[in-house]
PQR file of N, CA, C, O and H, with PARSE charges and radii, in Angstrom:
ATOM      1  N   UNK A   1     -17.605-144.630  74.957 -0.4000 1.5000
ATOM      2  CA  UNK A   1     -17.939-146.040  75.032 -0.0000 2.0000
ATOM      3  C   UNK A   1     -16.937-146.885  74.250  0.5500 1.7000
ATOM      4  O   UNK A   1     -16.709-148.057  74.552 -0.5500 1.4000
ATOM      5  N   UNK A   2     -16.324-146.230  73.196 -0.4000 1.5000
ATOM      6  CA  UNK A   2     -15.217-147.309  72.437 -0.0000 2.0000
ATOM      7  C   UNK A   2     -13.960-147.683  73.367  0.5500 1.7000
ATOM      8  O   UNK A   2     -13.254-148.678  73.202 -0.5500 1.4000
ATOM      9  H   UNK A   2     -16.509-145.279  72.951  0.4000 1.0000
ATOM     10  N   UNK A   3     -13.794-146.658  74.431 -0.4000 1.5000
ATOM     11  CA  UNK A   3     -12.665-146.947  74.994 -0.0000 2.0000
ATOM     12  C   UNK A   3     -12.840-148.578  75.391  0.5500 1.7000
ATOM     13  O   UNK A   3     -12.280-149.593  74.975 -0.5500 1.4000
ATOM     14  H   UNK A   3     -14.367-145.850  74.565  0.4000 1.0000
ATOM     15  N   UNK A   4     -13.943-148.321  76.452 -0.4000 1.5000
ATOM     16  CA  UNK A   4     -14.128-149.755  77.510 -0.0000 2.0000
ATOM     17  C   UNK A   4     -14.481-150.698  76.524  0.5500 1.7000
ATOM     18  O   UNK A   4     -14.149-151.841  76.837 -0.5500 1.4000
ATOM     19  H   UNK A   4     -14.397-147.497  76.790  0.4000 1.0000
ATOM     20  N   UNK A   5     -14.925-150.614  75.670 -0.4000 1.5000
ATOM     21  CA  UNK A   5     -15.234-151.492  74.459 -0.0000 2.0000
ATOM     22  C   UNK A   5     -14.039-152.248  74.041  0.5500 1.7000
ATOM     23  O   UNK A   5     -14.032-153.475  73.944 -0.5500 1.4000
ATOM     24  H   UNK A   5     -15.194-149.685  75.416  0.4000 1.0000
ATOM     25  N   UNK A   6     -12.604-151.166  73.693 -0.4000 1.5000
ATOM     26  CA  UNK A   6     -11.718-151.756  73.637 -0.0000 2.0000
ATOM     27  C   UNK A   6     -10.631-152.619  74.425  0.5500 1.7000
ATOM     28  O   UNK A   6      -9.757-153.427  74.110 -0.5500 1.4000
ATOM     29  H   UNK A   6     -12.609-150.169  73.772  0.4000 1.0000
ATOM     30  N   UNK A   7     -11.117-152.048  75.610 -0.4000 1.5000
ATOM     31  CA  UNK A   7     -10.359-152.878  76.749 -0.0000 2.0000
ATOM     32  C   UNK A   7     -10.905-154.004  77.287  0.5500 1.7000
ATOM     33  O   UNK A   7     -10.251-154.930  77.767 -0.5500 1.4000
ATOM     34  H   UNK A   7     -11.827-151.392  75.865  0.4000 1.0000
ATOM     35  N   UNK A   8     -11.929-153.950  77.226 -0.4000 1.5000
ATOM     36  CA  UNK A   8     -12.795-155.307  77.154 -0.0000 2.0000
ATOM     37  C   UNK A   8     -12.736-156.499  76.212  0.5500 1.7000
ATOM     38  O   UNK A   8     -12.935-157.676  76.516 -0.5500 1.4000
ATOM     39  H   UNK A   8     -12.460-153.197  76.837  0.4000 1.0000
ATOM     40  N   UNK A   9     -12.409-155.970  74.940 -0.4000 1.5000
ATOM     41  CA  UNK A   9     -11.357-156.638  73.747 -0.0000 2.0000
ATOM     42  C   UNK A   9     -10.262-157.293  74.313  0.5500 1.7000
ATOM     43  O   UNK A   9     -10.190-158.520  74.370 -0.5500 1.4000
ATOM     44  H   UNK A   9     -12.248-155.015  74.692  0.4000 1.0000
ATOM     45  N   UNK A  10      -9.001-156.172  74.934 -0.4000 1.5000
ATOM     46  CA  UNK A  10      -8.001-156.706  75.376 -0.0000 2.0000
ATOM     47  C   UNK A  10      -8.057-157.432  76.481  0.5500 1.7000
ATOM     48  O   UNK A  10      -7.085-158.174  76.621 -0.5500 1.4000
ATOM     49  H   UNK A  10      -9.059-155.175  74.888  0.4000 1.0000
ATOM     50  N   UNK A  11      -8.963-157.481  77.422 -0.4000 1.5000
ATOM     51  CA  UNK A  11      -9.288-158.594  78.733 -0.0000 2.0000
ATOM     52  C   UNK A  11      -9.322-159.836  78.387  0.5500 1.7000
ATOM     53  O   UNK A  11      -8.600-160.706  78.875 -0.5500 1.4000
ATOM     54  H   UNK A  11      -9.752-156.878  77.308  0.4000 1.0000
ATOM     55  N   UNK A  12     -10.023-159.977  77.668 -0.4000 1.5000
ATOM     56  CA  UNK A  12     -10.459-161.077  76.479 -0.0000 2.0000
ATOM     57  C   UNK A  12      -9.360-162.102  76.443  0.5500 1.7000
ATOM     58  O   UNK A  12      -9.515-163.315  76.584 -0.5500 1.4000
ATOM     59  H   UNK A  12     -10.610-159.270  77.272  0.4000 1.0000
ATOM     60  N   UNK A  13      -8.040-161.356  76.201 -0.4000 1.5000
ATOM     61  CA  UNK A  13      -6.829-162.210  75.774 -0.0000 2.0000
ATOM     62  C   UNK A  13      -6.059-162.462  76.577  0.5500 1.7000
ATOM     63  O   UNK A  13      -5.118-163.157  76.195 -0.5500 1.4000
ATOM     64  H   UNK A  13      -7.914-160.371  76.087  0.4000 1.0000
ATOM     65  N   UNK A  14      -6.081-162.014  78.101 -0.4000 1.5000
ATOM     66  CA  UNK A  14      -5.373-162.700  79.266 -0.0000 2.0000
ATOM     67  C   UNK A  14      -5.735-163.859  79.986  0.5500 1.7000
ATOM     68  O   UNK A  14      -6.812-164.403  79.739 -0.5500 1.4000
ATOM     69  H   UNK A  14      -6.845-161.449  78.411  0.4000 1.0000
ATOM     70  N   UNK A  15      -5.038-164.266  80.772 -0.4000 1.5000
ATOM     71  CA  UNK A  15      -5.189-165.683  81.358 -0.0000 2.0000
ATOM     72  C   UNK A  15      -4.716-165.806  82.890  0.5500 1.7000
ATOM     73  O   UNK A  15      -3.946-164.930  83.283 -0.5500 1.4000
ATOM     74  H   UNK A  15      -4.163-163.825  80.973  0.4000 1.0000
ATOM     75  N   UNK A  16      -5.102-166.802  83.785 -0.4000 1.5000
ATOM     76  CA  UNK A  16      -4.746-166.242  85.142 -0.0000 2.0000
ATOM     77  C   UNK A  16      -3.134-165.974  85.218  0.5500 1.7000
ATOM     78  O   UNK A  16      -2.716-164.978  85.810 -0.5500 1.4000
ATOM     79  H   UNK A  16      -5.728-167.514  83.467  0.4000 1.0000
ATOM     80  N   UNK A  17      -2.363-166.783  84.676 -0.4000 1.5000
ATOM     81  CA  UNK A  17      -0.765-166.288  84.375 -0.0000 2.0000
ATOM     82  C   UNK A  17      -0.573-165.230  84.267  0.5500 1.7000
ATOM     83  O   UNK A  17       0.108-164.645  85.109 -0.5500 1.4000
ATOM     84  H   UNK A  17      -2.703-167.592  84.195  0.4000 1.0000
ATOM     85  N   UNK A  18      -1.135-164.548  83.124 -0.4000 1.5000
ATOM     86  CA  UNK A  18      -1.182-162.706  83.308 -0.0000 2.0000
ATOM     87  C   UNK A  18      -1.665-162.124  84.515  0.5500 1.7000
ATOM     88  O   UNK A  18      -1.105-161.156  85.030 -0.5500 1.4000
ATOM     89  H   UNK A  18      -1.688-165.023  82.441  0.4000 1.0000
ATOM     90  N   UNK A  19      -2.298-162.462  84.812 -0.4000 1.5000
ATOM     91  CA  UNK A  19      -3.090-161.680  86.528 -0.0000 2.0000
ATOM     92  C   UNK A  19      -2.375-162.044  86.980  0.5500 1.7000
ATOM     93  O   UNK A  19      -1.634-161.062  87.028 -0.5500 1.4000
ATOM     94  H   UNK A  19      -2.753-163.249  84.395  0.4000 1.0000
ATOM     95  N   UNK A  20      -1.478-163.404  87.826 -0.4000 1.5000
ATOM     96  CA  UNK A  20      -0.284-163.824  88.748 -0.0000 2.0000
ATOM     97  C   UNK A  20       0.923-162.874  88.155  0.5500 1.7000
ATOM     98  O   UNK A  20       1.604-162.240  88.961 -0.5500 1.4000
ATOM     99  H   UNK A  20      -2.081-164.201  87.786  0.4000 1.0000
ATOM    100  N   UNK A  21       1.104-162.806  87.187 -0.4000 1.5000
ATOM    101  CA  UNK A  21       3.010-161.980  86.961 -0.0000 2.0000
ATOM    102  C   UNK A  21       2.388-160.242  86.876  0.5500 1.7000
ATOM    103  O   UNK A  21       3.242-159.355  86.866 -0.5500 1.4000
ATOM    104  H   UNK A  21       0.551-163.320  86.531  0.4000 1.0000
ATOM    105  N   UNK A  22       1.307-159.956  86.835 -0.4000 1.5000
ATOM    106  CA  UNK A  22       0.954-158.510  87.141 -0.0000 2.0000
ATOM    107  C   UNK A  22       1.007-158.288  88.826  0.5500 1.7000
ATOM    108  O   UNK A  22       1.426-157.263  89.364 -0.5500 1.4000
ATOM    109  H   UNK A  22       0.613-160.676  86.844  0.4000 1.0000
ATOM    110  N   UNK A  23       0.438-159.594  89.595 -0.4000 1.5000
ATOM    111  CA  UNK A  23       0.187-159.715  91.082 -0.0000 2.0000
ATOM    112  C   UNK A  23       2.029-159.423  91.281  0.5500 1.7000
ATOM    113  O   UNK A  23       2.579-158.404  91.699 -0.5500 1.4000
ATOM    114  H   UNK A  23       0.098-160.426  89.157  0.4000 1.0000
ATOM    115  N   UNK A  24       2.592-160.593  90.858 -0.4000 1.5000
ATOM    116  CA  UNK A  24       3.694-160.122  91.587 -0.0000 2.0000
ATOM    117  C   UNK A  24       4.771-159.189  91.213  0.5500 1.7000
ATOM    118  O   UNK A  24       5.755-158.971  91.920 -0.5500 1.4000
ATOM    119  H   UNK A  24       2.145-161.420  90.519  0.4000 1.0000
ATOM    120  N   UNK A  25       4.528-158.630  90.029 -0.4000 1.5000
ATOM    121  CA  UNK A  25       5.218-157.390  89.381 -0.0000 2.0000
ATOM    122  C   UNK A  25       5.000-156.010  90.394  0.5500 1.7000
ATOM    123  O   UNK A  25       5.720-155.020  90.524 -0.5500 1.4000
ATOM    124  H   UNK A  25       3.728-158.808  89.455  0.4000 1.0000
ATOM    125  N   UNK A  26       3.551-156.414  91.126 -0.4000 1.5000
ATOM    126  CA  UNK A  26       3.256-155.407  91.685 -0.0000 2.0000
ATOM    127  C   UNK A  26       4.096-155.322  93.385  0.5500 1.7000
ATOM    128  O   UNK A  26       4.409-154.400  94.139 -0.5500 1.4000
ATOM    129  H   UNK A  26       2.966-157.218  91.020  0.4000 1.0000
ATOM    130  N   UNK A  27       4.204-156.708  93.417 -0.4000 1.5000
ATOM    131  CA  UNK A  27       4.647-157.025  94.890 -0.0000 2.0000
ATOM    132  C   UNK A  27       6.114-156.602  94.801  0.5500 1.7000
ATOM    133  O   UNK A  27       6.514-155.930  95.752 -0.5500 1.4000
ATOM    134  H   UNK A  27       3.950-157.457  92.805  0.4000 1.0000
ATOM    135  N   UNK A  28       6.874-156.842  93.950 -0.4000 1.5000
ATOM    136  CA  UNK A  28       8.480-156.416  93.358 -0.0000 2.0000
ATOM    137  C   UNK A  28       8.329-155.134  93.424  0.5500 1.7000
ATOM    138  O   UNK A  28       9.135-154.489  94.094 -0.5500 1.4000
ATOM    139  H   UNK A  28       6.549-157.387  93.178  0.4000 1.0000
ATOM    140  N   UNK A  29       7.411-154.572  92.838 -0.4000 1.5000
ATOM    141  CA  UNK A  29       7.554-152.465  92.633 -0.0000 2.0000
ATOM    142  C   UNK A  29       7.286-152.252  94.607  0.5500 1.7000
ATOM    143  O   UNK A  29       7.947-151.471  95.291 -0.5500 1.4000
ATOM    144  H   UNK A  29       6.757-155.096  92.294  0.4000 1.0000
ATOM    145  N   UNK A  30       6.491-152.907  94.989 -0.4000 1.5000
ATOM    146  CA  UNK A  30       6.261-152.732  96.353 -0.0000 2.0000
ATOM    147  C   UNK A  30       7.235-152.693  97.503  0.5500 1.7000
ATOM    148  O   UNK A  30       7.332-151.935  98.468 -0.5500 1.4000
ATOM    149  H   UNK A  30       5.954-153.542  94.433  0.4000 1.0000
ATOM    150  N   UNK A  31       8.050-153.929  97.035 -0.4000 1.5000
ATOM    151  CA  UNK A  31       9.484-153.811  97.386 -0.0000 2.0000
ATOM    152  C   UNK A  31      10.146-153.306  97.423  0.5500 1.7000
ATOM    153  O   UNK A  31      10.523-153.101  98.577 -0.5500 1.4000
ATOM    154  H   UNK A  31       7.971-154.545  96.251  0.4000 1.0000
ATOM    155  N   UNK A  32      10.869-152.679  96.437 -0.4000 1.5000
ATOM    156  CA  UNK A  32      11.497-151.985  95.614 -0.0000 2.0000
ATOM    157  C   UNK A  32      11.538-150.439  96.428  0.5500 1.7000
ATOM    158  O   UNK A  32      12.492-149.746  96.780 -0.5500 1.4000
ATOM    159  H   UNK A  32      10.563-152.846  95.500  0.4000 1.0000
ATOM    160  N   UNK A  33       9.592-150.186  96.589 -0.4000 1.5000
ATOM    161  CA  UNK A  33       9.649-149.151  97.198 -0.0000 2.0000
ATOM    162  C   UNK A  33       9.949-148.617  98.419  0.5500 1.7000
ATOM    163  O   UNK A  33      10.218-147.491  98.836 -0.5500 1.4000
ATOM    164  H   UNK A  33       8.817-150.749  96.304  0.4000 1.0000
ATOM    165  N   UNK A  34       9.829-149.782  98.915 -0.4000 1.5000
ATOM    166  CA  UNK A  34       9.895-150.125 100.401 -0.0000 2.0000
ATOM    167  C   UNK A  34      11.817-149.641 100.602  0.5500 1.7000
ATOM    168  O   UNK A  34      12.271-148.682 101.227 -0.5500 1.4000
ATOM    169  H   UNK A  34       9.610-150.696  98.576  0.4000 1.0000
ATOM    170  N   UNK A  35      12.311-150.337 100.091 -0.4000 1.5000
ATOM    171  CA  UNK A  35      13.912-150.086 100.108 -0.0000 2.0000
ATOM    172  C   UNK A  35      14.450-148.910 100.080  0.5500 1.7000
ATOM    173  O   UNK A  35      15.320-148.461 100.827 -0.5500 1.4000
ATOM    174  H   UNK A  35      11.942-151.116  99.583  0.4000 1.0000
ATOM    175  N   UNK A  36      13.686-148.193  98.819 -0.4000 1.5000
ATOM    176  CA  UNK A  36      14.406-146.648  98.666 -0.0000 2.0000
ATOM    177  C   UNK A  36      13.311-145.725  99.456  0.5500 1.7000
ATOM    178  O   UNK A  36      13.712-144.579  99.663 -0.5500 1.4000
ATOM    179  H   UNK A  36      12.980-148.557  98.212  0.4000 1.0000
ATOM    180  N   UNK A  37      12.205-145.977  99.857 -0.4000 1.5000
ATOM    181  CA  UNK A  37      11.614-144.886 101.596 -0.0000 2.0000
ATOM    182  C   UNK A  37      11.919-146.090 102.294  0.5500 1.7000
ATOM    183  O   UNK A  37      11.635-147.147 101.731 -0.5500 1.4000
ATOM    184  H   UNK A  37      11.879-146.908  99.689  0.4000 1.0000
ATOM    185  N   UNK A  38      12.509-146.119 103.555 -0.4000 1.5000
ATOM    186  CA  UNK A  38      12.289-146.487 104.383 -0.0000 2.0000
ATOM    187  C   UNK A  38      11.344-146.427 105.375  0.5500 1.7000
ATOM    188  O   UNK A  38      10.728-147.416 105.771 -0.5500 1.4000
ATOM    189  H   UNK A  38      12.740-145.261 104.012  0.4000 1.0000
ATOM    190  N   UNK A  39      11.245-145.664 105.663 -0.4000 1.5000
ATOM    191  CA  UNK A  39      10.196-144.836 106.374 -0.0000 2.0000
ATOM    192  C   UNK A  39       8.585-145.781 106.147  0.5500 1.7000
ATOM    193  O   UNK A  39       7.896-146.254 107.051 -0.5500 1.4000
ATOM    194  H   UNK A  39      11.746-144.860 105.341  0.4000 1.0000
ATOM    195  N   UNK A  40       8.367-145.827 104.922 -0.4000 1.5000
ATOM    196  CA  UNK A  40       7.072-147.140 104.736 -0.0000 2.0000
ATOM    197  C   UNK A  40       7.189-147.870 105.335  0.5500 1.7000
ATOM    198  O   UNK A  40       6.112-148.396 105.614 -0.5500 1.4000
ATOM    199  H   UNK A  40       8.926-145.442 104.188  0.4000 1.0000
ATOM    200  N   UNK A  41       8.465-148.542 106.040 -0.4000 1.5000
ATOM    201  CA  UNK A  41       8.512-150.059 106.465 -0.0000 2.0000
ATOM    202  C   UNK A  41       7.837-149.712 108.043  0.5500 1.7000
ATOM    203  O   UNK A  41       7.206-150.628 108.572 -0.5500 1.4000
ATOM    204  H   UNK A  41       9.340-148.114 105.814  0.4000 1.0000
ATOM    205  N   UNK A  42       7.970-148.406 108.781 -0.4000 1.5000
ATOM    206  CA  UNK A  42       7.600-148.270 109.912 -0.0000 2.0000
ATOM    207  C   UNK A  42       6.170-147.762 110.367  0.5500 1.7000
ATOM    208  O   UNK A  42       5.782-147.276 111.429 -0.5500 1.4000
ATOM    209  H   UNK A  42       8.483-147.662 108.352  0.4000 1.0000
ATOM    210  N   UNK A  43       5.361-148.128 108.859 -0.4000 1.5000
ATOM    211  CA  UNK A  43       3.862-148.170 109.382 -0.0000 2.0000
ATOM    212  C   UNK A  43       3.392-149.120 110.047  0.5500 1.7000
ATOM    213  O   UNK A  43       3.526-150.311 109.765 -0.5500 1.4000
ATOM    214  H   UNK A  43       5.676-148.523 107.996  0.4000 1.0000
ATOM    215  N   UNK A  44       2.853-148.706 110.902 -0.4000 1.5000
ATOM    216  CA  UNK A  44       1.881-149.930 112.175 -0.0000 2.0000
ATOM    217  C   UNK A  44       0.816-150.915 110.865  0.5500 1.7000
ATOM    218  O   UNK A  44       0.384-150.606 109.754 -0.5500 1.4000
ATOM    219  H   UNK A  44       2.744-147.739 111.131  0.4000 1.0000
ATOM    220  N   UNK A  45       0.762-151.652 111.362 -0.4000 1.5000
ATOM    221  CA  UNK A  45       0.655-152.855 110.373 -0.0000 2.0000
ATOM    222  C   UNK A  45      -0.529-153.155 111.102  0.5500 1.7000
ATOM    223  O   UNK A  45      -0.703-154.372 111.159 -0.5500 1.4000
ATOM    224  H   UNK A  45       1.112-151.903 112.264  0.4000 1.0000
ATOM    225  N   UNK A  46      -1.889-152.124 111.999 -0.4000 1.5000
ATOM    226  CA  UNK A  46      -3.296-152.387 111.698 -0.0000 2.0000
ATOM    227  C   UNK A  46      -3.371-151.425 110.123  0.5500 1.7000
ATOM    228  O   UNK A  46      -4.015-151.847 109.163 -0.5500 1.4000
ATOM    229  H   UNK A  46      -1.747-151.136 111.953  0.4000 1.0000
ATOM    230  N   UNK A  47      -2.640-150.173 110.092 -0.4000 1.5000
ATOM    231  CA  UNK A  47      -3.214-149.285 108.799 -0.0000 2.0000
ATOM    232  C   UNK A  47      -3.142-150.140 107.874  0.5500 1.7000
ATOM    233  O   UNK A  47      -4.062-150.165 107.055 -0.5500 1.4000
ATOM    234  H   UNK A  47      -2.116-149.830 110.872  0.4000 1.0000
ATOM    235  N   UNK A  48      -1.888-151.195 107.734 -0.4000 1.5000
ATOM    236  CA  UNK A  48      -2.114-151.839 106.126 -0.0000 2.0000
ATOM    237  C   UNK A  48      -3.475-152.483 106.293  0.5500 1.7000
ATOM    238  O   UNK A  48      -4.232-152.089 105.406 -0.5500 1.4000
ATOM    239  H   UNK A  48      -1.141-151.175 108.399  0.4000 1.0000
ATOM    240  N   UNK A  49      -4.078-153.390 107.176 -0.4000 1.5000
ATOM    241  CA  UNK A  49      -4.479-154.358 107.497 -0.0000 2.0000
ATOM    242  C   UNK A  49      -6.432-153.411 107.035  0.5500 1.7000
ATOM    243  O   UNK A  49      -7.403-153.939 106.493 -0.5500 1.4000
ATOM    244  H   UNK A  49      -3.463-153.710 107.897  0.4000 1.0000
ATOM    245  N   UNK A  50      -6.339-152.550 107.339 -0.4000 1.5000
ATOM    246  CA  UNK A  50      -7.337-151.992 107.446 -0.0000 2.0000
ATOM    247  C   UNK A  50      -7.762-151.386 105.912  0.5500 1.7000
ATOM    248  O   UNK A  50      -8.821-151.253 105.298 -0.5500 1.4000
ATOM    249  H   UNK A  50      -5.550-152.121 107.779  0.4000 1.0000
ATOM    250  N   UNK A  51      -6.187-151.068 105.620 -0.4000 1.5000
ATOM    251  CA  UNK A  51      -6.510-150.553 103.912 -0.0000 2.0000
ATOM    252  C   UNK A  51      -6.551-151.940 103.050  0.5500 1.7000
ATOM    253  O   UNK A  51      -6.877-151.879 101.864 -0.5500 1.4000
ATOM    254  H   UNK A  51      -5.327-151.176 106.118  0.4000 1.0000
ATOM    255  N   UNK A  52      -6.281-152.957 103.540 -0.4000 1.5000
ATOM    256  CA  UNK A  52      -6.566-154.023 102.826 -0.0000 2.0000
ATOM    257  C   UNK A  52      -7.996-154.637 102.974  0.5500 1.7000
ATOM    258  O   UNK A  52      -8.512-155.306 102.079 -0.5500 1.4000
ATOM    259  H   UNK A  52      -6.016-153.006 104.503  0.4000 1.0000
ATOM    260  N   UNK A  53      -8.508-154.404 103.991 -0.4000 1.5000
ATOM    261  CA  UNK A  53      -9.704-154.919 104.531 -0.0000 2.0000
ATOM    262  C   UNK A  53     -10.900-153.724 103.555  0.5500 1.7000
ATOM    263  O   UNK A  53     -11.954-154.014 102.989 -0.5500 1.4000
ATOM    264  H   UNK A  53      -8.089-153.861 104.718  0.4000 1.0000
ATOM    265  N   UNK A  54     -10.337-152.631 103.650 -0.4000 1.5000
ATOM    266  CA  UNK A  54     -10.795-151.600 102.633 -0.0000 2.0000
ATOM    267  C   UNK A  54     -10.798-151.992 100.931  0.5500 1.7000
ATOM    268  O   UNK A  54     -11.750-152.092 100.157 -0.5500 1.4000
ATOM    269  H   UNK A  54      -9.480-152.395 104.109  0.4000 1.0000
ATOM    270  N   UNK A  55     -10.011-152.085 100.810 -0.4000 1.5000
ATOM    271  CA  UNK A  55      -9.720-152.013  99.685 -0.0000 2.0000
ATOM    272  C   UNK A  55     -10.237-153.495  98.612  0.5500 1.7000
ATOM    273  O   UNK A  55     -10.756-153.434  97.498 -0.5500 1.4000
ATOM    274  H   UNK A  55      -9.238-152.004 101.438  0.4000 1.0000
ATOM    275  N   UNK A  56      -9.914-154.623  99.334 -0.4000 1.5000
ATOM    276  CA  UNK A  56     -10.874-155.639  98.794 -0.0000 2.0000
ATOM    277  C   UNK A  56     -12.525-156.046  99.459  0.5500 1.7000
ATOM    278  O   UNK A  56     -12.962-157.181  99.648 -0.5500 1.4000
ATOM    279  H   UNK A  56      -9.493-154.672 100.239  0.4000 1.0000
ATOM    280  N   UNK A  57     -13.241-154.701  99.730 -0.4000 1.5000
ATOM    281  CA  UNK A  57     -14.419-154.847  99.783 -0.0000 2.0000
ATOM    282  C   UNK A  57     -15.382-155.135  98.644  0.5500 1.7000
ATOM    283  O   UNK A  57     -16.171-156.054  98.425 -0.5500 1.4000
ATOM    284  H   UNK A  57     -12.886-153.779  99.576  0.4000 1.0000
ATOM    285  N   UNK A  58     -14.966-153.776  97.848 -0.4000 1.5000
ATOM    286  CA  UNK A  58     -15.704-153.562  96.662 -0.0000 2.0000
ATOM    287  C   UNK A  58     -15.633-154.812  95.665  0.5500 1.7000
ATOM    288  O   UNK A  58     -16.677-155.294  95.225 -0.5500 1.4000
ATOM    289  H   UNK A  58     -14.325-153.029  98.026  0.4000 1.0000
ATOM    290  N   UNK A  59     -14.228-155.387  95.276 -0.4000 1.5000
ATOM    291  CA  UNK A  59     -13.956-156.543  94.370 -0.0000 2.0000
ATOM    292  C   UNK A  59     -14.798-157.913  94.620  0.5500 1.7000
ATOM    293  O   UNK A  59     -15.373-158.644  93.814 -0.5500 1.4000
ATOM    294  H   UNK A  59     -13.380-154.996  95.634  0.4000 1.0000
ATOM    295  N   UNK A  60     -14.587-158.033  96.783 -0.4000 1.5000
ATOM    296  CA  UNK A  60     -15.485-159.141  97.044 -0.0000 2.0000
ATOM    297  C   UNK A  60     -16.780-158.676  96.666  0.5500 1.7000
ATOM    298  O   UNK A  60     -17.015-158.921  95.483 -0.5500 1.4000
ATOM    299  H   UNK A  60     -14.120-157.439  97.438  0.4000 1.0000
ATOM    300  N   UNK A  61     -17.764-158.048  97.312 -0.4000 1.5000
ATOM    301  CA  UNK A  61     -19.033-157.744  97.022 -0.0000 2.0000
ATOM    302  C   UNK A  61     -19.458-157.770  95.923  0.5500 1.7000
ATOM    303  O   UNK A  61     -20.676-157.610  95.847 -0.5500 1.4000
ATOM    304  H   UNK A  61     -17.573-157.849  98.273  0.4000 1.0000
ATOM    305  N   UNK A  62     -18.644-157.989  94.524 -0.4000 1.5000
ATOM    306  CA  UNK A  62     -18.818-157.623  93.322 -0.0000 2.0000
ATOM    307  C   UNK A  62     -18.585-159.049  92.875  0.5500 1.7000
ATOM    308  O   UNK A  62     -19.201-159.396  91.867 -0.5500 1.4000
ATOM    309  H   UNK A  62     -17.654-158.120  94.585  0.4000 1.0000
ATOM    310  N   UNK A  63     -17.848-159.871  93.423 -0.4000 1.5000
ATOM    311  CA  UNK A  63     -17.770-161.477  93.249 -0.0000 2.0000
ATOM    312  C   UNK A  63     -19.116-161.937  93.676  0.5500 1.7000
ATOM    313  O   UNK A  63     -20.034-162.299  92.940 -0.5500 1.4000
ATOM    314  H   UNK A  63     -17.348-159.590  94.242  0.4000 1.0000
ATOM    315  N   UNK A  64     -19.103-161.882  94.772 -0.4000 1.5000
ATOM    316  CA  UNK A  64     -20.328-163.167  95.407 -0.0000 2.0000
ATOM    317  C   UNK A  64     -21.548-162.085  94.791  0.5500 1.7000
ATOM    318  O   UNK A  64     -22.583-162.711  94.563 -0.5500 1.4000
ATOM    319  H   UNK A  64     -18.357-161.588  95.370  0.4000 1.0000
ATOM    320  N   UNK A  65     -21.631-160.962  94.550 -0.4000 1.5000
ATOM    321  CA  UNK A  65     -23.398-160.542  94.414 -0.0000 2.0000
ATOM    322  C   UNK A  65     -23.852-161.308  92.787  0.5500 1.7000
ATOM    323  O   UNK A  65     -23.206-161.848  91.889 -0.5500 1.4000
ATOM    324  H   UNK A  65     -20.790-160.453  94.735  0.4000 1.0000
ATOM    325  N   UNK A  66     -25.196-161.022  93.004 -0.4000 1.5000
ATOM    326  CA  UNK A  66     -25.720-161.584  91.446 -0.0000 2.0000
ATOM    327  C   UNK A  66     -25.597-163.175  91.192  0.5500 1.7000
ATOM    328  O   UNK A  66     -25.946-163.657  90.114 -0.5500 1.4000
ATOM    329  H   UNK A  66     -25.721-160.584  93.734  0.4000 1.0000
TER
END
């Protein structure tokens, strides 16, 4: 329990600026990766669409409930 305790500490001290330069730090590594496989760039673009549709389920449902 001290862990999340402590990271919950450190949440504390960010601001949406930190969440935006983590957002696009992530979009740069994404890039980045994209360049050295190529091969990523030639996924059919329902799979992203679907792992995105996946993947921000849980975060929405967890916004609007309660």
């Amino acid at each position: 329990m001290r862990l999340i305790t402590w990271i919950n500490s450190k949440l504390n001290k960010i601001d949406s600026i930190d969440i935006l330069f983590v957002k696009i730090s992530c979009l740069a590594f994404g890039i980045i990766l994209a360049r050295l496989i190529p091969v990523l760039t030639e996924i059919n673009i329902w799979w992203l669409v679907i792992l995105g549709i996946a993947l921000a389920i849980k975060p929405l449902f967890k916004f609007f409930s309660k």
